[in-house]
N, C-alpha and C positions, 0 to 999 in steps of 0.2 A: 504494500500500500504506500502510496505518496506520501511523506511527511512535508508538512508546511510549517512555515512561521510568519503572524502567530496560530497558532495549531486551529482546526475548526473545530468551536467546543462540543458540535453533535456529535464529534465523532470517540469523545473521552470517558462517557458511561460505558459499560460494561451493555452487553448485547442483549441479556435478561433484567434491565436496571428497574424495570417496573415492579417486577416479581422480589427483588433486592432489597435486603436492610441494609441502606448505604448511609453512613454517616461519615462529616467530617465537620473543616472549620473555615469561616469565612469571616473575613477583617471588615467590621462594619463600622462609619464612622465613628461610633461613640466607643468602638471597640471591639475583639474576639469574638465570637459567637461560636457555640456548638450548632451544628446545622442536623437539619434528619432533612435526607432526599425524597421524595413524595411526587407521584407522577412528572416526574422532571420539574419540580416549584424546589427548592430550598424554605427547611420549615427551621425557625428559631427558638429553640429548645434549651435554651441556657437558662433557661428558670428556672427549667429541672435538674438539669443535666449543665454544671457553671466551668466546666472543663471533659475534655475526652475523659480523662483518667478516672472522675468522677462515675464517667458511665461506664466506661470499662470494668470501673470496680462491681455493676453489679453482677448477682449470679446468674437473672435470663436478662443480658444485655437489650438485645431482639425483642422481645417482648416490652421490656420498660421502655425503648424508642420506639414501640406503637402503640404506647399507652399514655407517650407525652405529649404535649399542646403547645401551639405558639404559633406567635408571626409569622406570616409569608414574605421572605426578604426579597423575594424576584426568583426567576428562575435558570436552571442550573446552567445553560447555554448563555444566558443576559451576565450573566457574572465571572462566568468561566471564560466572555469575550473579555472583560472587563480587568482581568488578571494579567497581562503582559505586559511588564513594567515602561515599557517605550508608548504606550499610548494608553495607561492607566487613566481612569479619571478618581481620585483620591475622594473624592465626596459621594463614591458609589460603593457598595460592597467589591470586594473580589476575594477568591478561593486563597485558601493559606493550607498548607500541610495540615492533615489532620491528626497530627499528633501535637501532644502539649508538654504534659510532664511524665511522661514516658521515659526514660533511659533508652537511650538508643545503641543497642547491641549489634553484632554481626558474626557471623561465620564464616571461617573462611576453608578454602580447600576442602568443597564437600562434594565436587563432584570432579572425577577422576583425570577428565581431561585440563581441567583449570589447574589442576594438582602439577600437573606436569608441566604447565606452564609458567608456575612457580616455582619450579625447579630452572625453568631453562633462563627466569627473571635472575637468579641468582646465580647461577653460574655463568652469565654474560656480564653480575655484574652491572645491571642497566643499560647495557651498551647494546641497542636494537639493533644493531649490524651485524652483531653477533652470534644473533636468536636462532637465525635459520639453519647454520650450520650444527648449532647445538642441541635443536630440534633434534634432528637426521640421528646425530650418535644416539640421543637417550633412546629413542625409538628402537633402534637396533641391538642395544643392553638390553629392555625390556623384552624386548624380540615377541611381543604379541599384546593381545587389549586385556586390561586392568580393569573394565567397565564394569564387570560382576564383583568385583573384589569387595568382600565384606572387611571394614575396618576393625582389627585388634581377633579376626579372627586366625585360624593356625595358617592358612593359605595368605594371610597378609605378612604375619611373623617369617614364614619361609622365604617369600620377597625380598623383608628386609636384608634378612640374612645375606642373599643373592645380593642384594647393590650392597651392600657393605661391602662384601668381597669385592666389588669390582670395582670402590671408590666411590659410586654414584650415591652412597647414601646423602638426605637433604636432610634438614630440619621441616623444610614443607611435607614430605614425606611420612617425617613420624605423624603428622596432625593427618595425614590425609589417610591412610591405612595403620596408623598405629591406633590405641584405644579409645583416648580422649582428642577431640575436638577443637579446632582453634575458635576461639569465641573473643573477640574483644569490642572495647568501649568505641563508637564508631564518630559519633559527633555527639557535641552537650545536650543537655534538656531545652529544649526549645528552638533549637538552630539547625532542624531540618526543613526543608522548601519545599513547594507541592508539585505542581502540573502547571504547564503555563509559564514560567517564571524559568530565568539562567541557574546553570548548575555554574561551579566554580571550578578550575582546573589553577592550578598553584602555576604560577608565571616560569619557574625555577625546573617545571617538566617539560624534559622533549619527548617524552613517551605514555601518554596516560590514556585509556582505554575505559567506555562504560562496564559497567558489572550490571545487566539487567536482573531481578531478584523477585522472587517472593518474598513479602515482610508478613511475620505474623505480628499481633497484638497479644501479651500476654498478663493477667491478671497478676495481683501481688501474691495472689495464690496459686499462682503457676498454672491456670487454667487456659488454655488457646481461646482466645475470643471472635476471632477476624483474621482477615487478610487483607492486605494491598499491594502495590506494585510498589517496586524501589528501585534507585539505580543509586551502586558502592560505588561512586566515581573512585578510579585508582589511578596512581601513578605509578608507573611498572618498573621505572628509571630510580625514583625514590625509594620503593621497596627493594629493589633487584639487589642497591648498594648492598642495604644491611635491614635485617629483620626489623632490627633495634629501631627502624629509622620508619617504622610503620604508623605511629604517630603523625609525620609529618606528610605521609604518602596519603594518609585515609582523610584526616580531619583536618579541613580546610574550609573557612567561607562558601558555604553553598555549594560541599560538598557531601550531601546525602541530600535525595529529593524522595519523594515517597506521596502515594495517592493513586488516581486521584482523588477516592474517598477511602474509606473505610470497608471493607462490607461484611460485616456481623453473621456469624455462623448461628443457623436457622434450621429447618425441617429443609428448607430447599437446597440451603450450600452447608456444604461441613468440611471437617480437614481432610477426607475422603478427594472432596475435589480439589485441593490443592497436591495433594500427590499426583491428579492425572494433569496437574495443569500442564499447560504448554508455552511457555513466556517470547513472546518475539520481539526483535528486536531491529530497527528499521535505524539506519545514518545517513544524514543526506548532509553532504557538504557544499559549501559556495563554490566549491572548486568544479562540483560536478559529480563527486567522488557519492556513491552508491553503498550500503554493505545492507544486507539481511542474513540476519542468521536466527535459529531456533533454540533455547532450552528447556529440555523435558525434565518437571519436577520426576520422574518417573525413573531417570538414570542418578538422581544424590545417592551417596554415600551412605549417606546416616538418613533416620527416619527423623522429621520435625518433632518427632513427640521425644526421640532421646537427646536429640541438640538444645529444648527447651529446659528435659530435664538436666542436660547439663550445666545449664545456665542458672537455674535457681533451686534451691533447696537448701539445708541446713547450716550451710557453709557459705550461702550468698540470698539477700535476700533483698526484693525489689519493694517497697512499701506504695508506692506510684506505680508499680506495675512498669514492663516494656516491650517495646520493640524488639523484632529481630529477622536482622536479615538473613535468607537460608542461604545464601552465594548463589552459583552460577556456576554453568560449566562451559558459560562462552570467555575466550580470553583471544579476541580477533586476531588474527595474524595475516591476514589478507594485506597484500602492499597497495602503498598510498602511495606512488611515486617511485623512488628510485626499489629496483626490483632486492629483496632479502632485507629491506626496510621494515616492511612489517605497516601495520595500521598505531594512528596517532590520532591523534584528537586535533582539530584546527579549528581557530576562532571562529566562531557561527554554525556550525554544527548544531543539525536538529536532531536530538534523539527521542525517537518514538520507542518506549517500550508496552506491550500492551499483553492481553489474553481477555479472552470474549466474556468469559465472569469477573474478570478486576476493570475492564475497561481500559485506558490509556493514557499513559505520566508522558507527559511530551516536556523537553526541556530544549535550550539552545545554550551552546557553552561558550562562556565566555573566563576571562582568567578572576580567581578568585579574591585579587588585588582591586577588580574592576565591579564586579557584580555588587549589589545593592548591600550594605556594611548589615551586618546583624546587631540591631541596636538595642531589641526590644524581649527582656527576660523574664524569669519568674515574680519577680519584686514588681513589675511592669504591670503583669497580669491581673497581678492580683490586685494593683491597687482602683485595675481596670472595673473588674467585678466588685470591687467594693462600692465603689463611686456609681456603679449599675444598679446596688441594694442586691447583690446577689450573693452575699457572702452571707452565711447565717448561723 
């Protein structure tokens, strides 16, 4: 499908959105709003519900956002044009990331082919000229597909065994077929972006690449609530140097985007359909430059229900509940120009990620020096809903 900017907003609900408990949040003058979607109208529900987390925490989320009441702010196409900061109008609503005070988590190398792309970030070193030849060797070590490999089980340990002897063992490796899981803190509370709006790429990368994603929502009780779309923006150069240096690759200005809305697991969607999801991922650049590719939640690693139990329980615990991104197993290597170059990210790039039950996060990238400054936090929020009489 064509990607455009700015995106056309009938095209960003999900393909069943009538049927859908879709919620998220819209920047209304006087302030944040929790929104519930409703025959494509946005309904304002912050009376009830004075933050996502709020609703999230309940136990039939789905249920209490069809039992809530409020204002009809405009509808979801009127606001969803109205979201693109180059021709915002500031005195109208527009879409904000639906997430608030959420912790925003992520996992990384959960699915086999990314794995191995993180092996080849690091043994290049960051150095993209280098990838292709390095590609070619690991391939021929491996000498067949790792796609069935269950992680930490005996058929993984024997592997390792295998590249150890032959030098190729990684650290990305032990996380990707060893027991436990790479999971870390991806961006602050409240500084990820929605649909619509620029993602950020650090000025200091000549190599960074989208991570299209499933993101689940998770309760402070470790309950899965929802899903949405996400994209890990990465830097491949940043990370390749040194692990250590994952900080400065992953969390950057407007870099984690996520949306377009929310949508709340029901009789109709459950985590069922997020295992057969199928995430695509569409780049159109000014240059001309093209890419589509596909990832099947159906080839991860790990199951969402052990990557979330890894993430919280007695030894870590989220009282605001979070996010979490399940990775990807796209890591583009298609050339952008000079041939064993590999794919980069270039100024104005539109990236569509989408799947026909989460709908479609369309962003355009610009460097994260440039993109709109994150100026507005939790102390912000609240003193937003105070000043609403929504605090009680």
């Amino acid at each position: 499908m064509t990607t455009s900017w700015p995106p056309v907003p009938s095209v960003l609900l999900p393909a069943d959105a009538r049927n859908a408990c879709l919620v998220g949040r819209v920047r209304l003058p006087e302030g944040p709003a929790v929104v519930a979607c409703r025959g494509g109208r946005l309904i304002d529900i912050t009376a009830t519900f004075p933050t996502m987390r709020t609703l999230t925490e309940n136990e039939l989320p789905a249920a209490a956002v069809a039992a809530a009441s409020g204002p009809d702010v405009g509808s979801f196409e009127e606001i969803a044009a109205n979201t693109p900061p180059d021709t915002r109008n500031a005195a109208l609503p527009w879409l904000l990331s639906p997430i608030d005070l959420h912790v925003v988590k992520a996992a990384g190398v959960t699915f086999p082919v990314s794995m191995l792309e993180r092996v080849i970030e690091e043994r290049a070193r960051g150095d993209k000229s280098a990838a292709a030849a390095i590609r070619t060797e690991i391939d021929a070590t491996i000498g067949g597909s790792i796609d069935s490999l269950r992680p930490g089980s005996a058929e993984a340990m024997a592997l390792k065994e295998l590249l150890i002897a032959k030098g190729w063992w990684s650290q990305y490796l032990e996380v990707g077929i060893g027991p436990d899981a790479e999971l870390f803190t991806k961006a602050p509370v409240l500084a990820t972006v929605g649909t619509a709006v620029d993602v950020g790429v650090a000025s200091a990368s000549q190599w960074s690449n989208p991570e299209p994603e499933v993101v689940l929502c998770v309760s402070s009780r470790g309950a899965i609530v929802g899903a949405m779309l996400g994209n890990d923006v990465n830097l491949r150069d940043i990370e390749g140097r040194s692990a250590l240096l994952l900080g400065e690759a992953k969390d950057n200005n407007a870099s984690a985007s996520a949306g377009p809305l929310l949508r709340l697991f029901d009789d109709g969607y459950t985590l069922d359909d997020v295992r057969l999801a199928v995430v695509s991922l569409d780049v159109e650049g000014m240059d001309g430059f093209t890419m589509h590719a596909e990832s099947a939640m159906a080839q991860i690693s790990r199951d969402p229900v052990d990557l979330v139990a890894q993430a919280i329980g007695r030894r870590h615990q989220y009282p605001d509940g979070f996010v979490l991104y399940l990775g990807t197993m796209l890591a583009p290597v298609e050339d952008r120009g000079e041939p064993g170059r590999g794919f980069t990210h270039h100024t104005d790039d539109v990236v569509r990620i989408s799947e026909p039950r989460l709908g479609s996060l369309v962003n355009r990238v610009r460097s994260s020096e440039e993109v709109a400054p994150w100026v507005s936090g939790i102390d912000d929020l609240y003193r937003s809903l105070a000043r609403r009489g929504y605090l009680r």
